[in-house]
C-alpha positions in Angstrom: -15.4 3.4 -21.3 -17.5 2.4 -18.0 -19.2 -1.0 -17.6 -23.3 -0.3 -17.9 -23.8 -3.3 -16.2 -22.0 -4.4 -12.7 -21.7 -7.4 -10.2 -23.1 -7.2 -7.4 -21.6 -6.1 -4.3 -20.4 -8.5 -1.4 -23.0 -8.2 2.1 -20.2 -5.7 4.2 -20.7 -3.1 0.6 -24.1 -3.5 0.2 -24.8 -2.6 3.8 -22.6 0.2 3.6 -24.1 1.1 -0.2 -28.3 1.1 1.2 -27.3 3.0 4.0 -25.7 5.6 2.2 -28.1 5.8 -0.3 -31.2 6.0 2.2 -29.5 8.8 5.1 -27.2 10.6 2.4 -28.6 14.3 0.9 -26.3 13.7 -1.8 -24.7 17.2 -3.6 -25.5 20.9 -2.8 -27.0 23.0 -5.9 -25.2 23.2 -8.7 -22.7 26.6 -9.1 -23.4 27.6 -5.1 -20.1 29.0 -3.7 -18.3 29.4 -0.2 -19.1 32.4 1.4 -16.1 33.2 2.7 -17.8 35.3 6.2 -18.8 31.3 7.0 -16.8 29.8 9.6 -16.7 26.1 8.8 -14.8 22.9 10.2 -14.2 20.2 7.5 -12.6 16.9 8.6 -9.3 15.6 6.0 -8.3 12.1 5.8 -5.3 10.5 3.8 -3.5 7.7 3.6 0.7 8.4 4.1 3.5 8.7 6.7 5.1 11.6 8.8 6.7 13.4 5.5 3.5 13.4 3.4 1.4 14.7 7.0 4.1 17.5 7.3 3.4 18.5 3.6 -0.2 18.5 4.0 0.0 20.8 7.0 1.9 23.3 4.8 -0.5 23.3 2.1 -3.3 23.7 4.7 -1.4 26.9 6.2 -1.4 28.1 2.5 -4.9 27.5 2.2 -6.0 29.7 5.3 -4.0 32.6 4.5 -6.6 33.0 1.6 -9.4 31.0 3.2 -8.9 31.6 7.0 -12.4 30.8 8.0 -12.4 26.9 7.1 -10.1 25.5 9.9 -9.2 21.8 8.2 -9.0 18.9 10.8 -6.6 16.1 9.4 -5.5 12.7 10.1 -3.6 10.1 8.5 -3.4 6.6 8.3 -1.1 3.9 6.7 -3.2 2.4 3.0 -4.8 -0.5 4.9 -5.8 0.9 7.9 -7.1 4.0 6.1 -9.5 2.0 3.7 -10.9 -0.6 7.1 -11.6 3.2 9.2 -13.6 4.8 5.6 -15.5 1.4 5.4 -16.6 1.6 9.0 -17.6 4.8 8.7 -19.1 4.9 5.1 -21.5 1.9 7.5 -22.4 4.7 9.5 -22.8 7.9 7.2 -19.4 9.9 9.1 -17.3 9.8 6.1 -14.9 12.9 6.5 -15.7 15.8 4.6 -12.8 15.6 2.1 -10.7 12.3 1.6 -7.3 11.7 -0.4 -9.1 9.3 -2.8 -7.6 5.6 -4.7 -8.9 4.7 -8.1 -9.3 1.1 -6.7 -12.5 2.1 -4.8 -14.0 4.7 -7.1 -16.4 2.9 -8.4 -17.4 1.0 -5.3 -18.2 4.4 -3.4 -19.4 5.9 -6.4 -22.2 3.6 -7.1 -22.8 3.1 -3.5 -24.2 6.6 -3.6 -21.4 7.5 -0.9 -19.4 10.7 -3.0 -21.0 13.9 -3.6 -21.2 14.5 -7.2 -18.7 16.8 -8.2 -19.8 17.8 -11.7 -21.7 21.0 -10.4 -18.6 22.6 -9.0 -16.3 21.6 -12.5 -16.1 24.5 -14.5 -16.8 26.9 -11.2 -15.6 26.5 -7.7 -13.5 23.9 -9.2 -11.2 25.1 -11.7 -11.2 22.3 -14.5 -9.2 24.3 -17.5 -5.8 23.1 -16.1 -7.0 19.5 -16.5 -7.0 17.3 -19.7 -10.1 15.6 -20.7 -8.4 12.4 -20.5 -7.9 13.3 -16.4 -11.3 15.0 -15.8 -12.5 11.3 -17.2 -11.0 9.4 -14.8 -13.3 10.7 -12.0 -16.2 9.7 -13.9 -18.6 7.0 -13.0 -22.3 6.4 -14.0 -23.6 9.6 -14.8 -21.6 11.5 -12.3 -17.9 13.1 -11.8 -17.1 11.4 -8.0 -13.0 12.6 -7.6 -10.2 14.5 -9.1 -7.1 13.1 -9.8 -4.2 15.1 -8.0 -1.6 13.5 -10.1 -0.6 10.4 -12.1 2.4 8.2 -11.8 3.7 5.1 -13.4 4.9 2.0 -11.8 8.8 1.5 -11.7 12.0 0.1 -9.7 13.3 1.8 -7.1 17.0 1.1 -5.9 19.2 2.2 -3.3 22.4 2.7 -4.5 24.0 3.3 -1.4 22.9 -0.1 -0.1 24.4 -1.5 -3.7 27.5 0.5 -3.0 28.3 -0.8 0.4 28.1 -4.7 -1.0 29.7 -3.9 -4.2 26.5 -4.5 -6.2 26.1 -2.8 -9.3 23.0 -1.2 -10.6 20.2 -3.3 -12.3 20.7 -3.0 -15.5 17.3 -3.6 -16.4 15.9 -7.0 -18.2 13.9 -9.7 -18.0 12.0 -11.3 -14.4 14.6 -13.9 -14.4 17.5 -11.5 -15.0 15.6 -9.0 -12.1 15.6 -12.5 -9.6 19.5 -13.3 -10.9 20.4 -9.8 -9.8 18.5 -10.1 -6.2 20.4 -13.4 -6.0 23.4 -11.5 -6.6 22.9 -8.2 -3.7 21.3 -11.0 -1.1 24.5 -13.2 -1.3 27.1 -10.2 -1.2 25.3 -8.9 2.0 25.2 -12.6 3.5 29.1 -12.6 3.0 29.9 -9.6 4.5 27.4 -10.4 7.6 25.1 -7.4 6.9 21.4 -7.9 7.1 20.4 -7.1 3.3 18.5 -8.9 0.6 18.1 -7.7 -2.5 14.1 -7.3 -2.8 10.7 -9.0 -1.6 9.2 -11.8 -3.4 7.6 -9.9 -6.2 4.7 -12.0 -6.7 2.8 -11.0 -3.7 1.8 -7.6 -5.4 -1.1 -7.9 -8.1 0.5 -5.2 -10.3 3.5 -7.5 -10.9 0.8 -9.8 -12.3 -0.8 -7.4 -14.3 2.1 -5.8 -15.9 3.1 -9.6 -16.9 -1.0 -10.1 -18.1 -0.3 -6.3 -20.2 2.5 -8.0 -21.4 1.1 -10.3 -22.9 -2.1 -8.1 -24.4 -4.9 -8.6 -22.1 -5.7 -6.4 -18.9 -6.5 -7.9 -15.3 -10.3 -7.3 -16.4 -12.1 -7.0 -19.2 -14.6 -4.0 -19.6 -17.3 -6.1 -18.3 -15.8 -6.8 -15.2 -14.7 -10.5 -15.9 -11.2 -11.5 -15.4 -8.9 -12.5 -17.9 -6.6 -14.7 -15.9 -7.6 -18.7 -14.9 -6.5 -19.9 -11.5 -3.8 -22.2 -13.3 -2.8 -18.8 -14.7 -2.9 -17.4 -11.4 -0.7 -21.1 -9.8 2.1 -20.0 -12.8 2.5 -16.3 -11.5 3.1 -17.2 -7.8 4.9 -20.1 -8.6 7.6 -18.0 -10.2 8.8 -17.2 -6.7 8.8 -20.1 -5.1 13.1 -20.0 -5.9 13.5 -16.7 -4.5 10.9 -17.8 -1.2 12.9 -20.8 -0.8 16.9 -19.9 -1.3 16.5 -16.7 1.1 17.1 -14.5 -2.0 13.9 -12.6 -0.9 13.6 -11.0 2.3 11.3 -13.5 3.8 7.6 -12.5 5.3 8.3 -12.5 8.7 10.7 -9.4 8.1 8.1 -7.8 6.3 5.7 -8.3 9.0 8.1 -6.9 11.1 8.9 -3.4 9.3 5.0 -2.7 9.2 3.5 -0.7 8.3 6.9 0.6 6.7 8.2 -1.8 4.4 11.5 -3.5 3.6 12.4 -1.0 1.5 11.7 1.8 3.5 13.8 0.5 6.0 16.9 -0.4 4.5 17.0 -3.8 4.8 16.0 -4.6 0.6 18.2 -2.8 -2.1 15.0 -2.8 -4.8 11.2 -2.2 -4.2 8.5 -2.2 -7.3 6.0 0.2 -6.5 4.5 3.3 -8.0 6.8 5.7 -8.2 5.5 8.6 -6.9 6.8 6.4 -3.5 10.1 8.2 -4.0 9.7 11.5 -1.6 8.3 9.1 0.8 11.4 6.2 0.7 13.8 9.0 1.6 11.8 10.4 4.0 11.3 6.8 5.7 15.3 5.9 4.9 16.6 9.1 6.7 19.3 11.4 6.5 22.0 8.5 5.7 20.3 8.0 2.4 19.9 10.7 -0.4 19.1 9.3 -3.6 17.4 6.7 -5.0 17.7 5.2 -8.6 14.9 4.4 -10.6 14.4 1.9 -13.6 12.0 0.1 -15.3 10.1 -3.1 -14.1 11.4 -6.3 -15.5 9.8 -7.2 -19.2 9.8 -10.8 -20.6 7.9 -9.4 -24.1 10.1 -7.5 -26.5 8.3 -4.0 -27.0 5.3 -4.8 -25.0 3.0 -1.7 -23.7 2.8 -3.4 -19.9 3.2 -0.2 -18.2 0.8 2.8 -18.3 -0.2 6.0 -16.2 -3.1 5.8 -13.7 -4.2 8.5 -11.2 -1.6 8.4 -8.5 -4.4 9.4 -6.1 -7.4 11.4 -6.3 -9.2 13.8 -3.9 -13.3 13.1 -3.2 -15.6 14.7 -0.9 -18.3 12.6 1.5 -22.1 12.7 0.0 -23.3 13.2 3.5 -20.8 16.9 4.0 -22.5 19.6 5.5 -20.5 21.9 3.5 -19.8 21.0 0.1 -19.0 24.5 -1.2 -16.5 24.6 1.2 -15.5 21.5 0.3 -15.4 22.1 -2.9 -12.9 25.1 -2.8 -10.4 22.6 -0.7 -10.2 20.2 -3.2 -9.9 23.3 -5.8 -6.9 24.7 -3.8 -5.4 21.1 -3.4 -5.4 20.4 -7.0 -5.1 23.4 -8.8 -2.7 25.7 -6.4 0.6 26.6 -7.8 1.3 26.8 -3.8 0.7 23.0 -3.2 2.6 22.2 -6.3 5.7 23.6 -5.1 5.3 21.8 -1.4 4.4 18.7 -2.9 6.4 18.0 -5.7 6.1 14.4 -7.0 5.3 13.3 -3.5 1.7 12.3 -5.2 2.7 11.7 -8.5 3.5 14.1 -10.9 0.7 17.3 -10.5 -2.1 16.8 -13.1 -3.1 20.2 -13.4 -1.2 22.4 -15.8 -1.3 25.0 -12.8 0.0 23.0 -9.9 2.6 21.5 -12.1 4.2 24.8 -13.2 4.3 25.7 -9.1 6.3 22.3 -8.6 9.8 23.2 -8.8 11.2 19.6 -10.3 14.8 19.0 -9.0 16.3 16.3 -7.5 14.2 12.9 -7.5 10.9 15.1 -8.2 13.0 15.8 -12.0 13.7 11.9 -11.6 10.6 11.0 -11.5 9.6 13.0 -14.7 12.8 11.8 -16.5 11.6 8.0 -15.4 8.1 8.6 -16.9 9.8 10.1 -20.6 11.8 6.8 -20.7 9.3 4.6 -20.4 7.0 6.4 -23.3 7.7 3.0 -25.5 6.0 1.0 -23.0 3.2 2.8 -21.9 -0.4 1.8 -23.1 -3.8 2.5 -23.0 -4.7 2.3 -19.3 -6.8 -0.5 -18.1 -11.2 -0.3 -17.5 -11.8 1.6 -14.4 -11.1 -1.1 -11.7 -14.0 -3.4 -10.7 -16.1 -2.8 -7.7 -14.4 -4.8 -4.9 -11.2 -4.6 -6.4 -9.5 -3.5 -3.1 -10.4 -5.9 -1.4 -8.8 -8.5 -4.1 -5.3 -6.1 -3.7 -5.6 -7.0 -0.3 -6.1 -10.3 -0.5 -3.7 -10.6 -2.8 -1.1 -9.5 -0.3 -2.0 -10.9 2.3 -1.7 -14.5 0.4 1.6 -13.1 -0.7 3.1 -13.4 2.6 1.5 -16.5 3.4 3.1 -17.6 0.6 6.3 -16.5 2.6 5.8 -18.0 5.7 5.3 -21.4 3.9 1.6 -22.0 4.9 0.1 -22.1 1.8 1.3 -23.7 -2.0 1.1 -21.6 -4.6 -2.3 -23.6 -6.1 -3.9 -22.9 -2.5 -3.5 -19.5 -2.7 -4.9 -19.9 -6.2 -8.0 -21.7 -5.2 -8.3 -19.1 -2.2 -8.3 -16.0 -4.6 -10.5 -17.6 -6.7 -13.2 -18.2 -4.0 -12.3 -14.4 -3.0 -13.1 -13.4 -6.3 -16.2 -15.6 -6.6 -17.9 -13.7 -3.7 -17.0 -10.1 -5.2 -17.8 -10.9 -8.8 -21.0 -12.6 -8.3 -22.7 -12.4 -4.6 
């Protein structure tokens, strides 16, 4: 279900939004393939670190043994920095050919006119049987299909139980956001005794999908289908007031340590024993944590609502292609190969979620975490439910802001109802301007 109606979009969008829609071509013919006697240079952008760069190269050598005419010119940045670079470019029409893709922005680029409309190619140069409708449906916007998912994943706990292990922590053993803080309490203390520099998580509120899996829990989503919110700012006062004992009593690992671990995070670098995040983050943790460290657990989020459906499974990424490409068959057979190849299935693994086409995930050989991760995702059947509207235009920039108050928050510059009041405005300006 897509809004039919939609807010308008701050000044910085509709800039980018009229330029694309006045210097863009939009999509090729319908059914037109790659002829593969073409020698063609498409740019690749994604968001990730040093392990998920060394997959992609892998899958690329794959690609050109069958396709060794299209040389693919990559780069990678970390999420933030990757979403400023696309909206300075999107400003200017030089959006790279193909793009790793987030669901947060679909719909902004969608509607800005700034994706080429992949619908033509579904069915022909893009392979669509090994997809469910329920997947090919979450590239949909307006009257067009703008992105692919490459995967889906479900947002957990991650632990490391070698960190727990050296303090004499024991597991989480799952529970309510009280019980989760109690436990934190409990690894941040034990390290402080023993002199080592370990807490045991972040201050959980400074992520929005900590506040919407409490908002799921209690039956509504973030946003309505409209596009209005669900939440008041004295809603929004409660949530981030729940951290101000774990800001305060150093049971968090304070801002200023996150700031200093960027653009890794706490997690990633050993200094928290738990992390909420999606949990297709897995591959990429051990990657960041290094040889010392060779498994991770993985549990549930923290539940205050007896048999609630908080969680739910949402495109881990997507792939898209830039309205304004040169060559979109050749495009379009990337993103084929990177979605559909049994090849990239078996380099990837869970490293983007678990493979949404039936294709790719048979190639995937699930051992270790990557089986983890599939395990986690049958556990939490009970709790998953229907996933939330496609997310409003603009709503990047309110995960971002979000964060950022989050570690104001932190640093003590801010109350909780300032942050509040500063969202709000935020909001205000995307919503309505």
């Amino acid at each position: 279900m897509f809004r039919t109606t939609r807010p308008a979009l701050p000044a910085a969008l509709l800039t980018i939004g009229a330029l694309a829609l006045t210097g863009c071509s939009g999509s090729s013919a319908p059914g037109e393939t790659y002829d593969p006697d073409e020698e063609v240079t498409l740019t690749f952008a994604f968001w990730g670190n040093e392990v998920r760069a060394g997959l992609y190269e892998q899958a690329f050598e794959a690609f050109n043994e069958e396709y060794p005419r299209i040389t693919v010119q990559n780069s990678f940045l970390d999420f933030p920095a990757f979403w400023e670079k696309r909206q300075t470019e999107a400003a200017g029409g030089g959006l790279p050919d193909v793009m790793q893709f987030d669901y947060s922005y679909l719909r902004q680029y969608a509607e800005s006119g700034l994706l080429l409309d992949l619908a033509p190619y579904l069915g022909g140069v893009i392979d669509d049987e090994p997809f469910s409708d329920e997947i090919l449906e979450i590239g949909e916007v307006a009257d067009g299909n703008f992105a692919i998912a490459t995967s889906t994943n479900a947002f957990g706990l991650y632990t490391n139980p070698a960190l727990l292990e050296a303090v004499g922590v024991e597991e989480f053993a799952g529970g309510t956001w009280d019980d989760y803080d109690d436990w934190m309490e409990e690894v941040s203390d034990a390290a402080s005794a023993q002199g080592v520099e370990l807490w045991g998580g972040v201050d959980w509120t400074g992520r929005i999908q900590n506040f919407e899996l409490q908002m799921r829990a209690g039956g509504e989503d973030l946003f309505t289908e409209d596009g209005e919110p669900n939440f008041t700012q004295d809603d929004l006062e409660a949530f981030w007031e729940q951290g101000d004992s774990i800001r305060e009593d150093g049971t968090a690992a304070g801002s200023q340590k996150v700031e200093e671990a960027y653009p890794l995070s706490v997690f990633d670098s050993a200094l928290t024993a738990s992390e909420l995040n999606w949990d297709n983050f897995g591959t990429g943790y051990l990657g960041n944590l290094g040889d010392s460290y060779t498994e991770l657990g993985l549990v549930a989020p923290p539940l205050d609502v007896e048999g609630a459906q908080d969680l739910f499974l949402k495109p881990a990424m997507l792939h898209a292609i830039a309205a304004t490409t040169d060559h979109p068959e050749a495009a379009a057979t990337l993103v084929d190969f990177l979605v559909n190849s049994p090849e990239v299935g078996a380099v990837f693994g869970t490293n983007r979620g678990l493979p949404a086409s039936e294709t790719q995930l048979e190639g995937a050989a699930l051992e270790g975490l990557d089986a983890q991760i599939r395990d986690y995702e049958e556990s939490i059947a009970d709790r998953l439910g229907d996933a939330p509207p496609v997310p409003i235009v603009g709503y990047g920039t309110l995960e971002e802001k979000f964060r950022q108050l989050g570690l104001e928050l932190g640093f003590g510059t801010i109350t909780p109802g300032e942050a509040a009041s500063q969202f709000f405005s935020e909001m205000d300006i995307v919503l309505n301007q």
